[in-house]
C-alpha positions as CSV (number, residue, x, y, z in Angstrom):
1,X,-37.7,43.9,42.3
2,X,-35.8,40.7,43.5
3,X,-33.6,41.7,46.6
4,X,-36.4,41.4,49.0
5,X,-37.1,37.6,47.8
6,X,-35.2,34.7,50.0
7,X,-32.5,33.0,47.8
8,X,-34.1,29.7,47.0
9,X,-37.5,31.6,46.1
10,X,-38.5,30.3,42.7
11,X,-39.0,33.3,40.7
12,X,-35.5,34.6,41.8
13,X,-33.7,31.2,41.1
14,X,-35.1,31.2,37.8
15,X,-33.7,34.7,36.7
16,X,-30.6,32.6,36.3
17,X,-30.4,30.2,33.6
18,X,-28.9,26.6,34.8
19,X,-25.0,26.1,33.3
20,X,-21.6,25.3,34.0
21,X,-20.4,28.3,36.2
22,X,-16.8,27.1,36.8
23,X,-13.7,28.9,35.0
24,X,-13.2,28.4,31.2
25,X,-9.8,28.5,31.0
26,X,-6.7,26.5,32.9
27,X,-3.4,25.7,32.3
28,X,-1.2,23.0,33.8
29,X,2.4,21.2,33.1
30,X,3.7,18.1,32.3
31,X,5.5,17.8,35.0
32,X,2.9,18.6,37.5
33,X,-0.5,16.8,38.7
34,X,-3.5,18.9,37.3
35,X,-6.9,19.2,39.0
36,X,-10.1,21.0,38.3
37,X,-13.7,21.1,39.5
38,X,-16.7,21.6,37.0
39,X,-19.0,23.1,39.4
40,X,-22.9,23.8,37.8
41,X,-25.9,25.5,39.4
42,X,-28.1,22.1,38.0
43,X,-30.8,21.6,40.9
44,X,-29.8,18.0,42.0
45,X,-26.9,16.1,42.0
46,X,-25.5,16.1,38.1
47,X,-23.2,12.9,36.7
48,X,-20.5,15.0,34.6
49,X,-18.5,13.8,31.1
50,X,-15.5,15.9,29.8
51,X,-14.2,15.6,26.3
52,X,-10.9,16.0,24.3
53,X,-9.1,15.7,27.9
54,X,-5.3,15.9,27.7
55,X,-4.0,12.2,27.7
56,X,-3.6,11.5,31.5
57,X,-6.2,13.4,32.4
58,X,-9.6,11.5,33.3
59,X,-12.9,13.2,35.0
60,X,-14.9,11.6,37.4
61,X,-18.5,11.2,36.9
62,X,-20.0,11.8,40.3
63,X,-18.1,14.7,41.4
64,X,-16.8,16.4,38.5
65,X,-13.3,16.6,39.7
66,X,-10.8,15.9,36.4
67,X,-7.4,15.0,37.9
68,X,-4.3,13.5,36.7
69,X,-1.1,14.3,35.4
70,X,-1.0,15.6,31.4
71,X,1.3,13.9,29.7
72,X,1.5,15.9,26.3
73,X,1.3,19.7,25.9
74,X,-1.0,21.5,23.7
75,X,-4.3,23.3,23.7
76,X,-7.1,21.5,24.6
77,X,-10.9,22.6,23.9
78,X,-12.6,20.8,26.6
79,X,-16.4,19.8,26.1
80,X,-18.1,19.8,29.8
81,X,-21.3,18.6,30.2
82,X,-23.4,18.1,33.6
83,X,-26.9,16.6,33.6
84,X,-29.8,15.1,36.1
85,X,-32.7,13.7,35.1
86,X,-34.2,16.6,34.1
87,X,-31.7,19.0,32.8
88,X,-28.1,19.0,31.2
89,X,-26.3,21.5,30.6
90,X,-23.2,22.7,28.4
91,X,-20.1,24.6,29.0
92,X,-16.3,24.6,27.5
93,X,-12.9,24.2,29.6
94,X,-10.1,26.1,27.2
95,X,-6.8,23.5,29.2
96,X,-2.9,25.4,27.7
97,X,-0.1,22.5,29.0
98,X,3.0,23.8,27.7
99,X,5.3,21.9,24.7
100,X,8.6,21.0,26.4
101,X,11.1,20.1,24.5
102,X,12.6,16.3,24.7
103,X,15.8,16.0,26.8
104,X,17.3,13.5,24.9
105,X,16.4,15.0,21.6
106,X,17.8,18.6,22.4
107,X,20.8,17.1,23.8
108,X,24.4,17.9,21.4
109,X,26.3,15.1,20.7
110,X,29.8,15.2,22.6
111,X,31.6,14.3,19.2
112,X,29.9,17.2,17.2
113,X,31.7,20.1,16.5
114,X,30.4,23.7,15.3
């Protein structure tokens, strides 16, 4: 009943509830920079907030772009969260960084013998 309406018509635009339509899930490395964009379909330009980030990580507020380099593994459950004036919406970010072992702790001493 739709197809025939333009895009930005506003009964077809609101057939699809506002939220956070970028991926929930994402893995990165501790040895690697990390970036990902929370994208919404909010009507208007949204300030974003992300929770529970990995440390190193940090997300900025006007684009929604967190960035950085993780500097502990784990598995983080990210709260994302976009809003304007008049709306916010929800969404969760599902972030796997790898454990790596410590070098120096893994490491035999020369003097130990099996």
């Amino acid at each position: 009943l739709t197809s025939g309406l333009p895009s930005n018509h506003a009964y077809k635009s609101s057939l699809i509830p506002p939220g956070i339509t970028s991926a929930t899930g994402a893995s990165g490395s501790t040895s690697a920079a990390f970036t990902y964009q929370i994208t919404t379909n909010l009507s208007g330009t949204p300030n974003y907030q992300a929770f529970n980030l990995a440390p190193g990580l940090s997300v900025d507020a006007g684009s929604g772009l967190i960035s950085g380099t993780p500097l502990a593994g784990g598995v983080y459950n990210i709260s994302l969260i976009a809003e304007t004036g008049q709306n916010s919406v929800v969404g969760n970010l599902l972030l796997t960084i790898p454990v790596s072992a410590d070098r120096k702790s893994t490491r035999l001493n020369s003097s130990h013998r099996c």
